[in-house]
C-alpha positions in Angstrom: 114.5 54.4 55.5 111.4 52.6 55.2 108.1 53.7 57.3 106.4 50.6 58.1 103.7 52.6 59.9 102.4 53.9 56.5 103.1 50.6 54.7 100.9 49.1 57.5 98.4 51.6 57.3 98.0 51.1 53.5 97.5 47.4 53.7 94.9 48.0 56.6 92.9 50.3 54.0 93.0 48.0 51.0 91.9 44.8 53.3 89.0 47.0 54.7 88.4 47.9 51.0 88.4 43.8 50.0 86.0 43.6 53.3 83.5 46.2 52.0 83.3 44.6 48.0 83.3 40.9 49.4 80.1 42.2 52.1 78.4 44.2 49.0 78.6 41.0 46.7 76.8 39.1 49.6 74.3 41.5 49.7 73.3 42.0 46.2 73.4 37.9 45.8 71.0 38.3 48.2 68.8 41.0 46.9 68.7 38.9 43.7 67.5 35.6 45.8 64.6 37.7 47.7 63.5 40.4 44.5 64.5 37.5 41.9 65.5 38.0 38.4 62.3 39.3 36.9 60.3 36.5 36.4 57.1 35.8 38.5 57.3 33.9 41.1 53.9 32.7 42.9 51.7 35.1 41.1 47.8 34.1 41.2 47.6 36.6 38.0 46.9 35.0 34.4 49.1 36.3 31.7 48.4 35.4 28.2 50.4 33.7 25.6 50.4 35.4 21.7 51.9 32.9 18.9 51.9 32.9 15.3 52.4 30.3 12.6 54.7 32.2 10.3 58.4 30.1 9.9 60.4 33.1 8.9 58.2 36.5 10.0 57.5 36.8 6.4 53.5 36.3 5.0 51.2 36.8 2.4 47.9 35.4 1.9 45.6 34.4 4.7 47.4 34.0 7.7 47.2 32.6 11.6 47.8 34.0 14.4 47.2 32.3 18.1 46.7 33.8 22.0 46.1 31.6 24.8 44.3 33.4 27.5 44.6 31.9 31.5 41.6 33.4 32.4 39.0 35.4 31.2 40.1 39.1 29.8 39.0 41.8 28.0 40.6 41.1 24.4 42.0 44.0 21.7 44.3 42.2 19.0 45.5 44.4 16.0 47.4 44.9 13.4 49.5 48.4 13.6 51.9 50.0 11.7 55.8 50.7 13.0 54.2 54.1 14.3 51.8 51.9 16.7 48.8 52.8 14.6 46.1 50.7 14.2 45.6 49.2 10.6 42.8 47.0 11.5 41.5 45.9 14.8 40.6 42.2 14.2 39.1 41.0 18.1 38.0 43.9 19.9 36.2 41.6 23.2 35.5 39.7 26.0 37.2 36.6 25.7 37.4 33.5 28.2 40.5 31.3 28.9 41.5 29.0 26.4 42.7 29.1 22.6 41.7 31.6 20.5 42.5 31.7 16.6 42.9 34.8 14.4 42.7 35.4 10.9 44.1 37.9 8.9 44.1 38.7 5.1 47.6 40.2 4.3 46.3 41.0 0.7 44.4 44.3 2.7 47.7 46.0 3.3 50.6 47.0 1.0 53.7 45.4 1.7 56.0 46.0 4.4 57.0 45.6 8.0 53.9 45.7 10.3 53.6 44.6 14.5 50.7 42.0 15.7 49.4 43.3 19.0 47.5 41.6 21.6 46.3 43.8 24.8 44.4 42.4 27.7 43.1 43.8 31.2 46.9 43.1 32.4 49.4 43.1 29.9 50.1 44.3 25.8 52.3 42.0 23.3 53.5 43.3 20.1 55.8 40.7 17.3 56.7 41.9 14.4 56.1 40.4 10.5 56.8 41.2 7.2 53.9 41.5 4.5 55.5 40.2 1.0 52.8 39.8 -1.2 53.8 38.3 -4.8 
């Protein structure tokens, strides 16, 4: 014999079920719309830019390396090691906004895998290179 109360009562359950997973959908596609998907949305703050002119992440010589600051910061740029040590601070200042050039002499360091880092009042940027002296 077949007990249509408990069939009934089982599709009931899995329809409320649907209900709940459709309504918590909504409301996490709405927690992204108002918290947004971590970028910065109508900030007044000035975050700065850190670039450098290697093609492949690989240098020797002299080479470049580039930050754009959006307004003016207090400016530490170095070169550390993969333990985050510093191997040579090379701008340790108060810079204004605008483009600032940096120099560095890879012929000063043995060869390896070192980090570019670029701190400021409001932020800290760290890219990896590769020193391959001939």
């Amino acid at each position: 014999m077949i007990d249509w109360d408990r069939i009934l009562i089982n599709i009931v359950a899995g329809l409320s079920i649907l209900s709940a997973l459709y309504l918590l959908m909504i409301a996490y596609r709405y927690l992204l719309n108002v918290i947004g998907t971590g970028k910065i949305k109508n900030s007044d703050k000035k975050y700065a830019e850190l670039y450098t002119l290697l093609n492949n992440r690989s240098a020797n010589g002299e080479i470049q390396f580039m930050y754009i600051l959006k307004g003016k910061s207090k400016v530490r740029f170095a070169i550390v090691d993969k333990n985050d040590e510093e191997i040579v601070v090379l701008v340790n200042d108060e810079k204004g906004p605008g483009n600032h050039p940096v120099s560095f002499d890879t012929n000063t360091v043995p060869n390896g895998v070192y980090f570019y880092q670029l701190k400021t009042d409001m932020q800290k940027i760290t890219k990896v290179f590769k020193v391959n002296n001939q």
